[in-house]
N, C-alpha and C positions, 0 to 999 in steps of 0.2 A: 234205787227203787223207784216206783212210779210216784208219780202224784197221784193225789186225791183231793177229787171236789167234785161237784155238780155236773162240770163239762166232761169229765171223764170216765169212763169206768172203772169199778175197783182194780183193775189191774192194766197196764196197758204195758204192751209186748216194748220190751227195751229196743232202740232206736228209732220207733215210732211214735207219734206226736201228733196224733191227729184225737179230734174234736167231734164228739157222738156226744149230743146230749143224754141225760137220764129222763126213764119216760116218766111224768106228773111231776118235772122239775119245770116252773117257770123260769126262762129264761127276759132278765130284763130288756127292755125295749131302749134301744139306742135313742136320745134325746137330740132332734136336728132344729138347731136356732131356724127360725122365718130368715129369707133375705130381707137383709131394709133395701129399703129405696136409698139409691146416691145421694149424696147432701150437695142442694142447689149450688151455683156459681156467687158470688158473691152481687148483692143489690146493685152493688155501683162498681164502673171500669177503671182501673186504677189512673189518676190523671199522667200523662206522659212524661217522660221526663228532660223532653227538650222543646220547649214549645216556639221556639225565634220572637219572644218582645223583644227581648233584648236586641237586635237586629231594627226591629220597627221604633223602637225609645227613642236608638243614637238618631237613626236617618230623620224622624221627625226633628230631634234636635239643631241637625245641622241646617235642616232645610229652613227650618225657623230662625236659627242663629241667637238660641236660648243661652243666655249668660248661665253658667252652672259654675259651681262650685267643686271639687274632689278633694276627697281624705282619703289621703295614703295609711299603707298600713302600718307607717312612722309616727302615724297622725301630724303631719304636714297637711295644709290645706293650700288648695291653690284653687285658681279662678280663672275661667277663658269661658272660649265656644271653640267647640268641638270643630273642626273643619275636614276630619278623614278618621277615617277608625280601618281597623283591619280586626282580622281573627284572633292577632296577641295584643296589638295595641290601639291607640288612639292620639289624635295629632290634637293637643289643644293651643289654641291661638290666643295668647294672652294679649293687651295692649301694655302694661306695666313692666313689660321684661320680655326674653325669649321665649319663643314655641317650643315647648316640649313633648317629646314624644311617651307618652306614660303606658307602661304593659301593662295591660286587666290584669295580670295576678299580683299587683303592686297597690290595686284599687282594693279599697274597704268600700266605702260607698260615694257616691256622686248624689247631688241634690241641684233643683234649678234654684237663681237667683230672684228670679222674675213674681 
């Protein structure tokens, strides 16, 4: 059988589905949100994630010939000046014993003596 309601007439012909309002039926008003406005970018840029101190630390150090000290991630400490570093490691120059060559991912931290 048909439907019946407000959008329809009391009878509507079987396999047809169409939409004739009834007359002195208000039909409800479809409710459309405002756009907002975009939510601004954030205050501040987020700081980079590679900024090369680490690069300017060592050379300052070598060029100085700053006594530091390193703690491996054994916590062994050991003592030189730095004389060459590279991408994985660093050459430090003890007087107490041999030159070791220590890879940064075996470093916890370094600290000067001076």
């Amino acid at each position: 059988m048909g439907m019946r309601s407000a959008y329809y007439p009391k009878r509507v012909p079987s396999g047809l589905a169409y939409l004739k309002p009834l007359r002195g039926v208000r039909v409800p008003e479809k409710k459309v949100k405002p756009k907002t406005a975009p939510k601004p970018a954030a205050s501040k840029p987020r700081p980079p994630e590679v900024t090369h101190e680490e690069v300017r630390y060592i050379k300052r150090l070598i060029d100085e010939k700053t006594p530091i000290a390193v703690k491996l991630c054994d916590n062994q400490i050991v003592q030189g000046v730095i004389e060459y570093y590279d991408q994985s490691f660093i050459r430090l120059t003890r007087q107490d014993g041999p030159n070791l060559f220590i890879f940064k991912h075996d470093i916890k931290y370094l600290y000067e003596l001076d």
